[in-house]
C-alpha positions as CSV (number, residue, x, y, z in Angstrom):
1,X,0.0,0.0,0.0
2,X,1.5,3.3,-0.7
3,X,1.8,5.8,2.1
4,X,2.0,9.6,1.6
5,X,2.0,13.1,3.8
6,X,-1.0,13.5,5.5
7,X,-0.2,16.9,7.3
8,X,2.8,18.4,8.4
9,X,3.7,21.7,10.8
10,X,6.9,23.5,11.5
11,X,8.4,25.6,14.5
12,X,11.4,27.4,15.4
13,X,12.2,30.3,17.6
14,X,11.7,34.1,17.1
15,X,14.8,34.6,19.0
16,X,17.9,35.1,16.4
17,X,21.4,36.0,15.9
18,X,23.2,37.2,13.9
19,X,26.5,35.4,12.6
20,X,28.1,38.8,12.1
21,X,27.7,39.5,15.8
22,X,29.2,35.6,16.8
23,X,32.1,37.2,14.6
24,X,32.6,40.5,15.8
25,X,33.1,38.5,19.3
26,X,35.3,36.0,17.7
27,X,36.9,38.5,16.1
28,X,39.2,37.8,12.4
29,X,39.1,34.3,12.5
30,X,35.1,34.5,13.3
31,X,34.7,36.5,10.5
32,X,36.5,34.4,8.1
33,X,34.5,31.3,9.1
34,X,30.9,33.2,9.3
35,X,31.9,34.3,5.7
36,X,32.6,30.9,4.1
37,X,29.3,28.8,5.7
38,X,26.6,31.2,3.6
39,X,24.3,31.8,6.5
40,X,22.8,35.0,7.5
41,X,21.2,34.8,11.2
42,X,20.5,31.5,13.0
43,X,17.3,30.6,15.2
44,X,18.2,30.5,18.9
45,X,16.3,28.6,21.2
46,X,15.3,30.4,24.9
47,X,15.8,29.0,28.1
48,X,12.3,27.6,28.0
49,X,12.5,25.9,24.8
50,X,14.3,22.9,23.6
51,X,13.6,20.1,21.3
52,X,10.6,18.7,23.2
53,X,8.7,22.3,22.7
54,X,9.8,22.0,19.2
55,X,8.4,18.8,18.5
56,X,4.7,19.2,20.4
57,X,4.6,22.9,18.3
58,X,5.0,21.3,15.2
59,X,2.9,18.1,15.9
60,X,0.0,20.3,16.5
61,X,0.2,22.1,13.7
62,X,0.8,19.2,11.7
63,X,-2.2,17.6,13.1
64,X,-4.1,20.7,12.6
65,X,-3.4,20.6,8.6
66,X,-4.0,17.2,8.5
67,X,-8.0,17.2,9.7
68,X,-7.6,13.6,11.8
69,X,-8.5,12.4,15.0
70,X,-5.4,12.2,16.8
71,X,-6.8,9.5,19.0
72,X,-6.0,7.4,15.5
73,X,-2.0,8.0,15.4
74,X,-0.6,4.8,16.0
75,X,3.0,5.5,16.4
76,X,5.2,8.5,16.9
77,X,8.5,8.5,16.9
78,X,11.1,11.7,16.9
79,X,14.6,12.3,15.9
80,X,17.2,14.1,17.5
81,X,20.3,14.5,18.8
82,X,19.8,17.1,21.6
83,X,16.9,15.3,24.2
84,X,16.3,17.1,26.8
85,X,16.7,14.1,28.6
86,X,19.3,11.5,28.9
87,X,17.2,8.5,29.7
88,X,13.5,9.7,28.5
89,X,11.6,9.6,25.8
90,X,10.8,12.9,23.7
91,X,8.3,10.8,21.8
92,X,6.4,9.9,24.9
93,X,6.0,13.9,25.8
94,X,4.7,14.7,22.2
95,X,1.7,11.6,22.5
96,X,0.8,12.9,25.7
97,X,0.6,16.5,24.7
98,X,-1.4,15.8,21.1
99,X,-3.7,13.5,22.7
100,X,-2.7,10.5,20.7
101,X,-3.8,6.9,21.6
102,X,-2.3,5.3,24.7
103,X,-2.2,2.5,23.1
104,X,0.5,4.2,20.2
105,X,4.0,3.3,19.9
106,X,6.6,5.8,20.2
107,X,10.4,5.6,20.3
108,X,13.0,8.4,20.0
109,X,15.4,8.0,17.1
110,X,19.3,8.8,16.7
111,X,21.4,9.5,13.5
112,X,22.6,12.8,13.5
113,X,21.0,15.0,11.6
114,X,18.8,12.3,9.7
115,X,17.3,10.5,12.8
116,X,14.0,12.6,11.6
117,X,13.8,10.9,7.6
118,X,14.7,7.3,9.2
119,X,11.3,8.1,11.6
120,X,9.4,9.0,8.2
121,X,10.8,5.6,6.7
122,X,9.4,3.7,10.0
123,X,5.9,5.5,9.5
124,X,5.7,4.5,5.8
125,X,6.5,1.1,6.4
126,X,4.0,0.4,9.3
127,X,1.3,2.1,8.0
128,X,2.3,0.8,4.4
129,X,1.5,-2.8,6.2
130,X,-1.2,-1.8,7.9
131,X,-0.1,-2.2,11.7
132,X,-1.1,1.5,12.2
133,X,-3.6,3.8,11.0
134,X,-1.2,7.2,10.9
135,X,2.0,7.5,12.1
136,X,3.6,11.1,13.5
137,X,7.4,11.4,12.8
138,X,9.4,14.6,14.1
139,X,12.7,15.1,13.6
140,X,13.3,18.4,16.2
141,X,16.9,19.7,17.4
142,X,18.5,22.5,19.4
143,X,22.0,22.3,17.8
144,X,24.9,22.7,19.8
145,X,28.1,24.4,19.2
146,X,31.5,25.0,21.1
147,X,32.0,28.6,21.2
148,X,33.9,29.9,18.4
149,X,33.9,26.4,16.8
150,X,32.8,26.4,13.1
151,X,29.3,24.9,14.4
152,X,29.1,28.0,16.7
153,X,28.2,29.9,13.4
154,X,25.3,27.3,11.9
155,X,24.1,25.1,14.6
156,X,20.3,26.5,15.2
157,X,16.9,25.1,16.7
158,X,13.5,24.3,15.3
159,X,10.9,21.4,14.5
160,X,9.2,19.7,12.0
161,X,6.4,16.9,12.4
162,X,4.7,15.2,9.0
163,X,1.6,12.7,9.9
164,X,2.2,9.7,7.9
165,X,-1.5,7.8,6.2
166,X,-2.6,6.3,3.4
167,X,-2.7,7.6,-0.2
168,X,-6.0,8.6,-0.8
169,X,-5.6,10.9,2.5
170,X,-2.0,12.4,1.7
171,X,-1.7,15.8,0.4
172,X,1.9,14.1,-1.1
173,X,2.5,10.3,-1.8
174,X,5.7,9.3,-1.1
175,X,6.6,7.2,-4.0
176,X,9.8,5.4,-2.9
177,X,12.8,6.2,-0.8
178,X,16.3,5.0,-0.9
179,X,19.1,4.8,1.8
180,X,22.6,5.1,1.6
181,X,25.0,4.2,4.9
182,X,28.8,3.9,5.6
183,X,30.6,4.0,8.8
184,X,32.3,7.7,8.3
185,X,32.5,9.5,11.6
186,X,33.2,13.2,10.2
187,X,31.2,14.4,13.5
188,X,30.4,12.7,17.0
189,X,30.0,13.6,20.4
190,X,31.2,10.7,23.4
191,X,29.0,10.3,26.1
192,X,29.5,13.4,29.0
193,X,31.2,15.4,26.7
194,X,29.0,18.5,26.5
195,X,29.6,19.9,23.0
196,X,30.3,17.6,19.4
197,X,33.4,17.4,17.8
198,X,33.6,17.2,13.6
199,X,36.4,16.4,11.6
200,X,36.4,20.0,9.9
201,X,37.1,19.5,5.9
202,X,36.5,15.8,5.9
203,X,32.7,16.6,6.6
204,X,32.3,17.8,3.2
205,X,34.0,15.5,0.3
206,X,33.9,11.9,2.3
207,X,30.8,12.8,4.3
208,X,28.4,15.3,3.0
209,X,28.7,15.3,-0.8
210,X,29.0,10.9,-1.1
211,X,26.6,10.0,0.8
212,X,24.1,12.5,-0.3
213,X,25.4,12.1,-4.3
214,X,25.0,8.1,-3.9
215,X,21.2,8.3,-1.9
216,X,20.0,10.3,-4.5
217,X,21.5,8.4,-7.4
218,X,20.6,5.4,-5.8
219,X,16.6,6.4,-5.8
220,X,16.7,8.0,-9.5
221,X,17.9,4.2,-10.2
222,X,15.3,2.9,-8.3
223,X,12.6,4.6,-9.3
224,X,13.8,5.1,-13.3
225,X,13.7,8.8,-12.6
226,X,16.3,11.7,-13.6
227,X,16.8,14.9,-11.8
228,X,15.2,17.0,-14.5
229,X,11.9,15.2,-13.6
230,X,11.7,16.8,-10.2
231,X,10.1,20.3,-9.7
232,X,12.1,20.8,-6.2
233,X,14.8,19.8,-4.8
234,X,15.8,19.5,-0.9
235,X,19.1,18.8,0.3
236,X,20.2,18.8,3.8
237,X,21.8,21.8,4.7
238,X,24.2,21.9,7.4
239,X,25.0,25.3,5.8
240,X,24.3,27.4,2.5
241,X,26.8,26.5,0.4
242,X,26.5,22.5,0.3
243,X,23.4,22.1,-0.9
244,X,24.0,24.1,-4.1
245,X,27.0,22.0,-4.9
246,X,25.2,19.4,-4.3
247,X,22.4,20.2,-6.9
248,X,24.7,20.8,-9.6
249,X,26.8,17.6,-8.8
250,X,23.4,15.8,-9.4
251,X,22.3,18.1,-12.4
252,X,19.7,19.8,-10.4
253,X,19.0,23.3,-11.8
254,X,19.8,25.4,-8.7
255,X,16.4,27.9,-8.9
256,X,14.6,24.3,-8.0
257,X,16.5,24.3,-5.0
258,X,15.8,27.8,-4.1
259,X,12.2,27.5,-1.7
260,X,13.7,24.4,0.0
261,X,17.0,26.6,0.9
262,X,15.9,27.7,4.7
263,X,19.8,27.4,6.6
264,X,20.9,30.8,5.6
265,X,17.6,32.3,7.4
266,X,17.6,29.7,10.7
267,X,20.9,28.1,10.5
268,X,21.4,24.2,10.4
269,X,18.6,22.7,12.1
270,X,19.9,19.1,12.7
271,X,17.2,16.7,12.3
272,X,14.8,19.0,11.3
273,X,16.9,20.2,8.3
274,X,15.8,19.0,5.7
275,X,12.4,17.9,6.6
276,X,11.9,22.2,7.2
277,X,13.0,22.5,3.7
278,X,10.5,19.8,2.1
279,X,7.5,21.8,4.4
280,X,8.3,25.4,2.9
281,X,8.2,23.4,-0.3
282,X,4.7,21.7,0.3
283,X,3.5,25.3,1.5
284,X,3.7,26.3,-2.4
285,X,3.9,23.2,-4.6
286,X,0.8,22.5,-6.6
287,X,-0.7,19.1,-7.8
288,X,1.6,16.7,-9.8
289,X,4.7,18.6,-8.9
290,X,7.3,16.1,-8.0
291,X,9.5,16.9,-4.7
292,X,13.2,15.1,-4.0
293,X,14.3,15.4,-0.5
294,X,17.2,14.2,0.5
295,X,18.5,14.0,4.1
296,X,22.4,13.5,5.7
297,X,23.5,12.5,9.2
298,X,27.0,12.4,10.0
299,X,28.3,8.5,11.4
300,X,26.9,8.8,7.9
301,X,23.9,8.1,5.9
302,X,21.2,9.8,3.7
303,X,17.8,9.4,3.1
304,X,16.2,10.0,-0.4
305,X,12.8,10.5,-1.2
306,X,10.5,11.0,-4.4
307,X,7.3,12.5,-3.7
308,X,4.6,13.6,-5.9
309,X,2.4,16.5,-5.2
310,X,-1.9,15.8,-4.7
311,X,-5.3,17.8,-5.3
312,X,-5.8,17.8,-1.9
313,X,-3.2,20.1,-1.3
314,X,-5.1,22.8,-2.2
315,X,-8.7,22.2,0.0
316,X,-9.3,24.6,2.4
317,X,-6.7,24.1,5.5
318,X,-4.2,21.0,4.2
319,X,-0.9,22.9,4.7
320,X,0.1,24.4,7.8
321,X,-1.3,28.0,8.8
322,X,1.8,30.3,8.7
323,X,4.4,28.7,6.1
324,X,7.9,28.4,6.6
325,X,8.9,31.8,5.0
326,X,5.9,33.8,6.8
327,X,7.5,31.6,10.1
328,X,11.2,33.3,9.5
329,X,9.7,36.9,8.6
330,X,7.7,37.4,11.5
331,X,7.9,39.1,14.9
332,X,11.7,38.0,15.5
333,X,14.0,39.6,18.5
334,X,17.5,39.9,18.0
335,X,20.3,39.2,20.3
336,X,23.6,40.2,21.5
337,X,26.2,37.5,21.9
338,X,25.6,37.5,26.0
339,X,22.4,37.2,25.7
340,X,22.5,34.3,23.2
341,X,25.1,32.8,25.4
342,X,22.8,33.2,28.3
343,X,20.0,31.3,27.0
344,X,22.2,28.4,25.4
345,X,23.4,28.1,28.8
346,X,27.3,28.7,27.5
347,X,27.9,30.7,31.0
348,X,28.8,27.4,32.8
349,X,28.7,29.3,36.4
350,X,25.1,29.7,36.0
């Protein structure tokens, strides 16, 4: 049975900074690094949020643009690498506060910055075999960064939730994915160590570009597709430069790449990435269009996806409220480097 997107929601913080004020503290160095990563201003998560709030924000609105009884979600599971809790479930938080079944599944999910596309994988294959109704997958971060560390400059927060049902429901079907996985630890962070570590330029050419290249070549294979026949493309974006390259190393005109292209606005958010890109796509794409997404999480693996566009996208209330770009141009409050250190809790004395 084929599976498709039902709803989806997205949040992230009207707290931002910008990276020319993490330079300025940083000073030349931090302006050499803020200029080579193609990011603006990142999204900065307050003291009372994290990637729990994240997650419940963007399930509701998910749920909301989906029109279902949430008593009918069968499973939810979120990705992330930044729980709140050690030893806790995230995913058990989000089905209390939706009101989903208490008889649902949930799990949390790990990969890096992927850990949200495998939980959209999971989704598709229970409901696909009819175990569950709907399934609710998240994939919600508040990336961390060492100060004056490259990540310092990209690492942001935000959330993005996509309710997972059957075809005839789904405002997208998701026609077939395609996974690509090597053991290639270009990023990691040990257990008790408070900030990651990342092997600097190996995170691009034997991390980044091959395992994202190979996913996506892999599912045009699979599926007898090219990259012409997409409409929009959606790249994880652990900055703004990758994803370009990585369009034209696939042959993907870069203007199709444009609307999915949110990191230079919010900065990288982890496992959210690229499933923020594929919402600000679904907030404009019209029926028939054809969507590849493609995910990346460092240790390292990708996630590819061909989706095609429905008619029900365009009834009365199928996409979220407020899209992704009304999301980044609204009421946002800008901060000075203390205050952003404040509120990522980088003044250990506190």
């Amino acid at each position: 049975m084929k599976t498709g997107i039902v709803g989806y929601g997205t949040a992230f913080p009207r707290m931002r900074i910008k990276v020319e004020e993490i330079a300025r503290v940083w000073g030349k160095e931090g302006s050499r690094i803020a200029a080579g990563l193609g990011i603006r201003e990142k999204a900065v998560a307050a003291l009372d949020e994290d990637s729990a709030t994240f997650a419940v924000e963007s399930a509701r609105i998910a749920l909301e643009s989906s029109r279902i009884d949430p008593s009918k979600i069968g499973a939810v599971f979120v990705g992330s690498e930044s729980k709140p809790y050690a030893v806790k479930p995230t995913a058990s938080i989000v089905a209390d506060a939706v009101a989903a079944s208490p008889v649902t599944t949930a799990a949390d999910f790990e990969f890096a910055c992927k850990a949200g596309t495998t939980a959209i994988q999971t989704c598709m294959g229970m409901v696909g075999a009819g175990m569950i109704e709907y399934g609710l997958a998240i994939g919600s971060d508040t990336a961390q960064g060492k100060p004056s560390d490259a990540l310092e400059y990209s690492a942001g927060s935000g959330g993005a939730s996509y309710i997972i049902g059957k075809e005839s429901e789904s405002i997208a079907i998701i026609e077939d994915t395609f996974s690509y996985t090597t053991d290639t630890p270009d990023f990691w962070r040990r257990q008790h160590a408070e900030f990651p570590e990342h092997a600097g330029r190996f995170t691009a050419e034997p991390a980044y570009f091959k395992h994202v290249v190979n996913a996506t070549k892999g599912l045009l294979e699979k599926t007898g597709s090219k990259a012409a026949d997409f409409d929009y493309a959606v790249f994880h974006q652990p900055n703004g430069k990758f994803p370009p390259r990585a369009a034209k190393i696939l042959g993907v005109p870069e203007e199709r790449i444009k609307q999915g292209l949110i990191t230079p606005f919010i900065g990288n958010t982890y496992s959210a990435s690229a499933m923020i890109g594929l919402a600000s796509v679904l907030d404009v794409a019209a029926e028939g269009q054809k969507i590849l997404v493609t995910s990346y999480g460092s240790g390292a693996g990708s996630d590819s996806f061909s989706i095609t566009v429905t008619g029900n996208i365009s009834k009365p209330g199928r996409r979220q409220a407020q899209s992704v770009f009304a999301q980044i141009e609204a009421e946002r409050a800008y901060v000075d480097y203390a205050t952003y250190a404040k509120h990522r809790r980088k003044i250990k004395s506190l």
